[in-house]
N, C-alpha and C positions, 0 to 999 in steps of 0.2 A: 149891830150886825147880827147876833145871837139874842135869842132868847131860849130859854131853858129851864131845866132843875137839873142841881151839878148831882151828879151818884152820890152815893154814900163812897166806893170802894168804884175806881176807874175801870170801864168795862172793858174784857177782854177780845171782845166781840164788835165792833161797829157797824153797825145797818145803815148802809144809806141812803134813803129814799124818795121818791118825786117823779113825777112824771116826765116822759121820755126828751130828751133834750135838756133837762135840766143840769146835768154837769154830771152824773153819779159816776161815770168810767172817769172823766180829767180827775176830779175830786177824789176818786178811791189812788187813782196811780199818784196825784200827789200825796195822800197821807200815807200812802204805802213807803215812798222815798224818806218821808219825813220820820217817818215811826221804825222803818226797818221792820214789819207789819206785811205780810204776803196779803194778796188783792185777788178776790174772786169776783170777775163780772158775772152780771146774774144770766146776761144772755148765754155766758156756757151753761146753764143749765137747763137751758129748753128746749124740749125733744125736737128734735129737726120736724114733726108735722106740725107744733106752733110756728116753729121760724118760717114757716112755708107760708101759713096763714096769714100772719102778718103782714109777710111782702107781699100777697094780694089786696094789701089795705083792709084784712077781716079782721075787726078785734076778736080777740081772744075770750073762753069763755070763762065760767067758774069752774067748770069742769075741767078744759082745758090750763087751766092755771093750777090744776090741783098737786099732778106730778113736780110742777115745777117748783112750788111751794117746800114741799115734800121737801126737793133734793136742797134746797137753801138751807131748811130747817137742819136736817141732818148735817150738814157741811157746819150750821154750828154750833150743832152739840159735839160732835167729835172734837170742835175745837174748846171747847168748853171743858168736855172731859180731857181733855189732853193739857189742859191750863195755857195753851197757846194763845198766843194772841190772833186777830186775823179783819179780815175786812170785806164785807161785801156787797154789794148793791142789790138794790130789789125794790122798784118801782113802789110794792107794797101800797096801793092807791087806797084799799079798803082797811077798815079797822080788822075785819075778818082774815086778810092776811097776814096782817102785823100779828095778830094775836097767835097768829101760825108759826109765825117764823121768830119774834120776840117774846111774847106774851108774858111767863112768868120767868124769862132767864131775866137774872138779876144782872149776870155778867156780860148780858147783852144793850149794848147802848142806840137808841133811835134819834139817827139825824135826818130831818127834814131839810132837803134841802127846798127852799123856795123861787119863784118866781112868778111874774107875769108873764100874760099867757104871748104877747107882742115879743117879748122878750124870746120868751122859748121858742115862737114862731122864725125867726128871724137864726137862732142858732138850726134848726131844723133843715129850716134853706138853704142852709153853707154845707149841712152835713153830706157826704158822699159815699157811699157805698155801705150803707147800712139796710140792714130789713124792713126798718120801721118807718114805714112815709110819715113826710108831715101833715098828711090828711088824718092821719088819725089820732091828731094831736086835741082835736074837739072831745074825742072820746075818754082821753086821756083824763081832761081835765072835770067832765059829765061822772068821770067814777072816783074822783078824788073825793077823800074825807079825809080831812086835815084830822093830823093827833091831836088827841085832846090830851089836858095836863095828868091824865092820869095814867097814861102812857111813857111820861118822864121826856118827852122829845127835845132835840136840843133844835132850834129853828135856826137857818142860818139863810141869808138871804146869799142869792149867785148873783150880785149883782157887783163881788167882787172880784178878781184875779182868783184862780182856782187854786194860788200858793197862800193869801190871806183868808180863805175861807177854811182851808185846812189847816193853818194856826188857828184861825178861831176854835175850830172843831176841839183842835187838842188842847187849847187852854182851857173851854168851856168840860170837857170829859175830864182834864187830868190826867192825858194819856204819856205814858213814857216809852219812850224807844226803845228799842226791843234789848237784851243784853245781850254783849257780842255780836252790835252791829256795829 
């Protein structure tokens, strides 16, 4: 179900990343239940003219991806400096923006969540009322670059219940519930 390299020291930080459909909101709100671990979706952090763009089915650019990046990254180093723990998603399709939002935090952990593309097709079509069409789920997968091992990612496949994907997450991290939850 996982493949991986475990930390050294369990990270404070989890990223969780994949293309759109892939589970990253079910998945962070389970590991948020599980961990006692607060859960940022990445879509609060895009300025309302990407969310605009998107629901006209325009992918988004590098440019426009920059602020949003930005406010990920920053959301967690504060949590970093703050030694808190925390969770967030972010598509993160390129290595360029991993290296943005991960890159040298050590206390940040990269989970890949995977899928085929049939698969994510098919949760897309059930999805209701979100920005992001299933048309632009080609695009999605056109910009993916899978981590490489020197990124540490922990791969975890969605092919199961979004409560067994997020045990695995936390057995394969090492991650502990939060104190005084």
């Amino acid at each position: 179900m996982t493949q991986g390299m475990a930390c050294i020291e369990p990270p404070l930080v989890i990223v969780l990343m994949g293309v759109s459909g892939c589970g990253k909101s079910t998945v962070g709100a389970e590991l948020s239940r599980a961990l006692s671990w607060p859960f940022r979706d990445a879509d609060s952090f895009h300025p309302p003219a990407s969310i605009d763009k998107m629901s006209r089915g325009i992918p988004l650019t590098d440019a426009d991806r920059a602020p949003w990046l930005d406010a990920i990254a920053q959301w967690i180093d504060d949590r970093l400096a703050r030694r808190a723990p925390g969770i967030v998603s972010c598509s993160a399709l390129k290595r360029a923006y991993r290296q943005r939002i991960v890159g040298d935090r050590a206390r940040a952990g990269l989970v890949y969540l995977k899928g085929e593309s049939g698969l994510i097709a098919a949760r897309l079509a059930r999805r209701r009322d979100h920005f992001m069409p299933a048309a632009l789920l080609a695009s999605q997968f056109a910009a993916l670059e899978e981590p490489q091992r020197e990124e540490r990612p922990v791969v975890v496949s969605i092919e199961e219940t979004p409560a067994r994907i997020a045990a695995a997450i936390i057995a394969e991290l090492g991650c502990a519930r939060a104190e005084g939850a």
